[in-house]
RODO-2510 file (C-alpha; in nm, 4 decimals, decimal comma):
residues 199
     n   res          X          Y          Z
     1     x     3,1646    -1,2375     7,7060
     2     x     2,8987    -1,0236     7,5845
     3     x     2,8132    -0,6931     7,7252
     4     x     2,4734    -0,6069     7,7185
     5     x     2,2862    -0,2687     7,6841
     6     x     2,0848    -0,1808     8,0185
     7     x     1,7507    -0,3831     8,0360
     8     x     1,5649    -0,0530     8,0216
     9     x     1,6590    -0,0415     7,6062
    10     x     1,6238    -0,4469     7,5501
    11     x     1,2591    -0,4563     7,5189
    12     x     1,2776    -0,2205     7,2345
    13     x     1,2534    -0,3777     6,8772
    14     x     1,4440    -0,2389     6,5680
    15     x     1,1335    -0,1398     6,4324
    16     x     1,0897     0,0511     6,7243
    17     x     1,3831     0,2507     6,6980
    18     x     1,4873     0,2276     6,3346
    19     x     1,1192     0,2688     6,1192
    20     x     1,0328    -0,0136     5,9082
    21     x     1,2450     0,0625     5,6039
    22     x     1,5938     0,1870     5,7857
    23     x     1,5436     0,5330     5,6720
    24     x     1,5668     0,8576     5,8315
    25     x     1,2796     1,1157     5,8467
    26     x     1,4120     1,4003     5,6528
    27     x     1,1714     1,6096     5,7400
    28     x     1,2351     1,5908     6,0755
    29     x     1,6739     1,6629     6,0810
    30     x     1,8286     1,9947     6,0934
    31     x     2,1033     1,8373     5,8197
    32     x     1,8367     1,8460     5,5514
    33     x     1,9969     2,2711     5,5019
    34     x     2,3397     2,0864     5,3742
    35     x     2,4106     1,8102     5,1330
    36     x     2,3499     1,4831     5,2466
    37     x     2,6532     1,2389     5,2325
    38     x     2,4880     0,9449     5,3516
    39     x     2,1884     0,7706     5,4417
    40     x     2,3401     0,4753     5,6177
    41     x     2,3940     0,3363     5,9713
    42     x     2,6957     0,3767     6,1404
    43     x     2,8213     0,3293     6,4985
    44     x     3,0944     0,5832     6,6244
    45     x     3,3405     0,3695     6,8830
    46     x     3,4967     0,6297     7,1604
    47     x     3,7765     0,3909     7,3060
    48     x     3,8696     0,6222     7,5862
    49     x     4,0995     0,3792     7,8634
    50     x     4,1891     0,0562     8,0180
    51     x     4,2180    -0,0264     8,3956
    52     x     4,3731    -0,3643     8,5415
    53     x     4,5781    -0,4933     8,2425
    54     x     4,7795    -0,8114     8,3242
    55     x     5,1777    -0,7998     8,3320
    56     x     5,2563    -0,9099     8,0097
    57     x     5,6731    -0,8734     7,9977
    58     x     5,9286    -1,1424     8,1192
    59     x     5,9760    -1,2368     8,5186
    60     x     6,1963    -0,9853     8,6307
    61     x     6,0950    -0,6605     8,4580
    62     x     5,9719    -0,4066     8,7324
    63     x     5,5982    -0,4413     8,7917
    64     x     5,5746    -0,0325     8,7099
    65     x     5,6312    -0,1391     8,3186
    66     x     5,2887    -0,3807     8,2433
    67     x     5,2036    -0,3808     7,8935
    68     x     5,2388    -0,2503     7,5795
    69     x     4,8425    -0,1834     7,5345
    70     x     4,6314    -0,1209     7,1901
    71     x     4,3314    -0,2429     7,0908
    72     x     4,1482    -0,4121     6,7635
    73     x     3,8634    -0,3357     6,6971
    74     x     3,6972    -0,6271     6,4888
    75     x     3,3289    -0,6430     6,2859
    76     x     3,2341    -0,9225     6,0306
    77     x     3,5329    -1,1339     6,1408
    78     x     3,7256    -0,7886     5,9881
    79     x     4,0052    -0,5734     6,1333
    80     x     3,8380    -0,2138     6,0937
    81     x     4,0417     0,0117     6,3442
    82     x     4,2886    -0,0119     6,6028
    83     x     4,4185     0,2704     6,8281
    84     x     4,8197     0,3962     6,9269
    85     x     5,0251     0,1866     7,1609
    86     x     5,0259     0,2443     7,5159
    87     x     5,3480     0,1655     7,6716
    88     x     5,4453     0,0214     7,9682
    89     x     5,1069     0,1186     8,1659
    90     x     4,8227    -0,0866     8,3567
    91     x     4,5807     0,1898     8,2923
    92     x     4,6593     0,2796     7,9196
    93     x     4,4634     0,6192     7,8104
    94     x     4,3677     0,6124     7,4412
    95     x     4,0932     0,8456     7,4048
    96     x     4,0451     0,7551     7,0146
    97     x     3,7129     0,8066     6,7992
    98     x     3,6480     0,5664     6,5627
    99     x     3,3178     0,5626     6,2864
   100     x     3,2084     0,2287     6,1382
   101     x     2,9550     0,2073     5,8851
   102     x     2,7034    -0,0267     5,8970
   103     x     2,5097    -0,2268     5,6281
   104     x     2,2417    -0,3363     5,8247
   105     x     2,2409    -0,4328     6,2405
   106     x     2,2581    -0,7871     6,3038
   107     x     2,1879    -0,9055     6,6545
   108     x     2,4547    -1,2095     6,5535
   109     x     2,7019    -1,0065     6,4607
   110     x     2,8742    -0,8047     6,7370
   111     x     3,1801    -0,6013     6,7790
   112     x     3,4630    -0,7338     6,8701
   113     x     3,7002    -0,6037     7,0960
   114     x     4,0516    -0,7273     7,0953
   115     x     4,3917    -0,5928     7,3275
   116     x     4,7285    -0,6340     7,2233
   117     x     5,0357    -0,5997     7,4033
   118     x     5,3011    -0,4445     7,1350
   119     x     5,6423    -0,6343     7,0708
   120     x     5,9614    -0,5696     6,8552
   121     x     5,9271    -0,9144     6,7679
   122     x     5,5367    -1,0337     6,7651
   123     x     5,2324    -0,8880     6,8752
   124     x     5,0435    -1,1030     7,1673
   125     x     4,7199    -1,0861     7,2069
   126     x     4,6300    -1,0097     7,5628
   127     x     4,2403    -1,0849     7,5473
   128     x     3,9113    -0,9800     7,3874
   129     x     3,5419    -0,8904     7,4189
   130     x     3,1998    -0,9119     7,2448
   131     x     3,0007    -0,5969     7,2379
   132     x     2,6592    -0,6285     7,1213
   133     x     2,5696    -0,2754     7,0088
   134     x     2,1913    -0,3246     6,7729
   135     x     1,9595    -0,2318     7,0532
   136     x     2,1000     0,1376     7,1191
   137     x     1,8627     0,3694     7,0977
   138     x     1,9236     0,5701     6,8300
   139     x     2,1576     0,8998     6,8994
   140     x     2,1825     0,8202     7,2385
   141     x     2,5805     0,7766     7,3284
   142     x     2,6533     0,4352     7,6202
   143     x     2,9357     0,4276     7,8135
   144     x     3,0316     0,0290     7,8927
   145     x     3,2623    -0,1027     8,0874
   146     x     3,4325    -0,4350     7,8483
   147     x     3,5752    -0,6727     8,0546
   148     x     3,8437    -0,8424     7,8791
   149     x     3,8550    -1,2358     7,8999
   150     x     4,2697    -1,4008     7,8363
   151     x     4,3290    -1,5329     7,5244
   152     x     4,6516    -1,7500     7,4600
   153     x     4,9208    -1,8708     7,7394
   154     x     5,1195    -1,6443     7,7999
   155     x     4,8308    -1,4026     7,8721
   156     x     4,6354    -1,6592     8,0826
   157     x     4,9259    -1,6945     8,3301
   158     x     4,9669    -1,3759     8,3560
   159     x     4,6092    -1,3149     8,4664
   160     x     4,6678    -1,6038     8,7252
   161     x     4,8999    -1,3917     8,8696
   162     x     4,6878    -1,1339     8,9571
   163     x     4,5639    -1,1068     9,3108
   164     x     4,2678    -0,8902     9,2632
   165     x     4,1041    -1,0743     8,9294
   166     x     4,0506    -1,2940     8,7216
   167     x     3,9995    -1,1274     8,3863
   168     x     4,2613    -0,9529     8,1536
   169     x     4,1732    -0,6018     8,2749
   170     x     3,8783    -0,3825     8,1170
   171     x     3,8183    -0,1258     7,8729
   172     x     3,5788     0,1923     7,8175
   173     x     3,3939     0,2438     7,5844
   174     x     3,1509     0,5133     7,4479
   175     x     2,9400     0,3521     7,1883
   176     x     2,6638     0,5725     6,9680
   177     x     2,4575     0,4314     6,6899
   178     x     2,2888     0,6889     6,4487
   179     x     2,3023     0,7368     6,0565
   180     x     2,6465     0,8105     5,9354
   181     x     2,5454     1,1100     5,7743
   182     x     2,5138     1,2695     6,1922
   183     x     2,8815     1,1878     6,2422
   184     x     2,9782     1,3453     5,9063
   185     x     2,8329     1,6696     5,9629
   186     x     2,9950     1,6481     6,3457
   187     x     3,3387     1,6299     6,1819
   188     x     3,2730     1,8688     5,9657
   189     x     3,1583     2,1072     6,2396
   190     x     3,4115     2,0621     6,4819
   191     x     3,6686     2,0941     6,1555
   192     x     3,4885     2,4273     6,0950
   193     x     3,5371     2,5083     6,5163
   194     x     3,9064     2,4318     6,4923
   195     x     3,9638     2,6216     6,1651
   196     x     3,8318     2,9156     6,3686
   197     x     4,0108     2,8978     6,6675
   198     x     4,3400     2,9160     6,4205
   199     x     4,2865     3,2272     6,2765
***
């Protein structure tokens, strides 16, 4: 399923938003004072928490246990990042920052968003989502909603037994596209911030 930006942002073009030749305006940043580390796209991924996730364990376990939650997050048919375990929860919290650089933006190639539940002996995939992400404005940070559709057996009966759904629980997300060189000189002011609240 493929979760689309708001319509107000799908009329814009990538020329639009990006220039014709995909590169920033020095002139016109405040990072041109430092050393630049990189002229490329990039799209930071804020996977912040999942509600409704299906109950993954055997018949039997207490219904307060659900799953053991992470997610995958997937780009070019590549595993690029995945966040800490959530155990036994139907709302895990993750609240992980993730930055993925981009080559170019490709309206065919979206993000994929995948949810495990963890096991001693196999991971099982619990379900997964398409996020197309080219048409966000530049700097401007989306929250979506990813609703997660079952993937497998195991994880489709579990979703049948769910009263108040039919999908394998959803995900937020905060999503911001802008050149990677923006989310390097973030991290290395809120390093700087940290460092100072130390001493």
């Amino acid at each position: 399923e493929f979760v689309h930006a708001p319509s107000s942002t799908m009329s814009r073009s990538g020329s639009d938003m990006w220039g014709d030749n995909m590169t920033p305006d020095l002139s016109k940043s405040s990072y041109v004072k430092h050393k630049i580390l990189s002229t490329k796209l990039a799209l930071k991924i804020e996977v912040i928490r999942g509600i409704e996730m299906p109950q993954m364990d055997s018949v039997g376990i207490a219904e307060t246990e659900g799953c053991d939650a992470f997610v995958v997050l997937r780009y070019a048919d590549v595993e690029q990042y995945r966040t800490e375990m959530q155990q036994e929860t139907y709302t895990p919290e993750w609240n992980e920052e993730f930055v993925l650089p981009l080559e170019r933006l490709s309206a065919t190639t979206p993000l994929v968003l995948q949810v495990w539940d963890g096991d001693d002996e196999r991971d099982e995939m619990i379900g997964q989502c398409m996020i197309n992400f080219y048409d966000i404005p530049r700097g401007t940070r989306e929250e979506r909603w990813c609703t997660i559709t079952p993937e497998g057996y195991k994880a489709t009966r579990a979703v049948r037994a769910k009263t108040e759904n039919t999908n394998a629980g959803q995900v937020l997300l905060g999503l911001t596209l802008d050149w990677a060189h923006e989310f390097e000189m973030e991290a290395v002011d809120d390093a700087a911030k940290k460092e100072e609240n130390t001493l």
